[in-house]
C-alpha positions as CSV (number, residue, x, y, z in Angstrom):
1,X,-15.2,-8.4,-7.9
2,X,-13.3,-6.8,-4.7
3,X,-9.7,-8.6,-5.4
4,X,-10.3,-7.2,-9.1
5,X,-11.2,-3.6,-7.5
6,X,-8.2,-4.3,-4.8
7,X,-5.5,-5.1,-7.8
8,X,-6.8,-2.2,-9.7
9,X,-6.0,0.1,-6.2
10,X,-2.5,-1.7,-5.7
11,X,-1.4,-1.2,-9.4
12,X,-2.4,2.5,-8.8
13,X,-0.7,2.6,-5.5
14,X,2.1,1.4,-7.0
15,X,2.2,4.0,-9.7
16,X,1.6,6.5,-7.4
17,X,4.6,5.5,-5.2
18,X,7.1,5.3,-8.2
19,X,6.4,8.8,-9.2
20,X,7.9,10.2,-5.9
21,X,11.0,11.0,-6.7
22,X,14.0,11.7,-4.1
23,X,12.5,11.2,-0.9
24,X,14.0,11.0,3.0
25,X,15.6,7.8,4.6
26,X,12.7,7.0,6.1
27,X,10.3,7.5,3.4
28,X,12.6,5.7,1.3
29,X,12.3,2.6,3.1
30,X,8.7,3.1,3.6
31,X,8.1,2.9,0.2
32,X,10.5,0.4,-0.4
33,X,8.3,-1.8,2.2
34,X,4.7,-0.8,0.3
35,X,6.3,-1.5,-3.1
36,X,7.4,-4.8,-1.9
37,X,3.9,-5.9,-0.1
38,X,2.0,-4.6,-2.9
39,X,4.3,-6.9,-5.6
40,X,3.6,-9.7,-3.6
41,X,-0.2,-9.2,-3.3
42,X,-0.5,-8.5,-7.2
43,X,1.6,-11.3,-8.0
44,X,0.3,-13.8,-4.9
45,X,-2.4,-13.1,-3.7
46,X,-3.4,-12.8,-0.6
47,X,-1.3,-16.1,0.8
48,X,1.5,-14.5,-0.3
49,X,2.4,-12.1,2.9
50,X,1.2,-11.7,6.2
51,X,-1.4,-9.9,6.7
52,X,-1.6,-9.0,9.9
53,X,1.9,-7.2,9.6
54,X,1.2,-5.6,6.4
55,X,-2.1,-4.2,7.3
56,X,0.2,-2.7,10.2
57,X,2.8,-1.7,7.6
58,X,0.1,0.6,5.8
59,X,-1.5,2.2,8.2
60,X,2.0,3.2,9.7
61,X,2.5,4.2,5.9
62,X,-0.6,6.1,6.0
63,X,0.3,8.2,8.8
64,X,3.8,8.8,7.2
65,X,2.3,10.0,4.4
66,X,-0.5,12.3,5.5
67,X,1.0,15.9,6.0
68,X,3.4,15.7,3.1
69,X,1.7,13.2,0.6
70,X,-2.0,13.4,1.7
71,X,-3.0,11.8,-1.8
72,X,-0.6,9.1,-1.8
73,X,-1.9,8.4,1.9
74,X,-5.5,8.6,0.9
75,X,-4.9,6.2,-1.8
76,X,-3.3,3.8,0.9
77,X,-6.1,3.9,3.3
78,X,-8.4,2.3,0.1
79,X,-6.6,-0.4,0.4
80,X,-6.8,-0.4,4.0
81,X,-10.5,-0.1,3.4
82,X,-10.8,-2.7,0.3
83,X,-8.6,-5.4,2.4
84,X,-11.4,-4.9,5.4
85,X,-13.6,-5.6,3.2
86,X,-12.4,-9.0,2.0
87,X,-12.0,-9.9,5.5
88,X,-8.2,-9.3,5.5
């Protein structure tokens, strides 16, 4: 039931991060990094990146985020919250 919930979140997310549009540098390769973790989880599961590093890769996105795209970061810090949850 959770990795259902967590793929439902991730194909949101990445939704969510295509309808950006022109972004900064840095965001750009923020999202670039998300988009990337995100394929590999849908498509991989959860043996399919680190974990450690990518739950370090979203909250940095999260703070990133916050002031300019505080939806987009909320949305992140589900995930944050659903991959807690799965022991992740």
């Amino acid at each position: 039931m959770e990795q259902q919930k967590l793929r439902e979140l991730l194909e949101t997310l990445h939704e969510e991060l295509g309808q950006l549009g022109s972004v900064d540098e840095k965001t750009g390769e923020v999202l670039a990094t998300l988009k990337d973790d995100i394929s590999k989880l849908v498509e991989g599961g959860n043996e399919a990146v680190d974990e450690e590093s990518m739950t370090e890769r979203l909250n940095d996105a999260v703070g990133h985020f916050e002031e300019k795209h505080p939806r987009l970061s909320m949305m992140i810090q589900h995930v944050l919250d659903s991959l807690a949850r799965m022991g992740l």
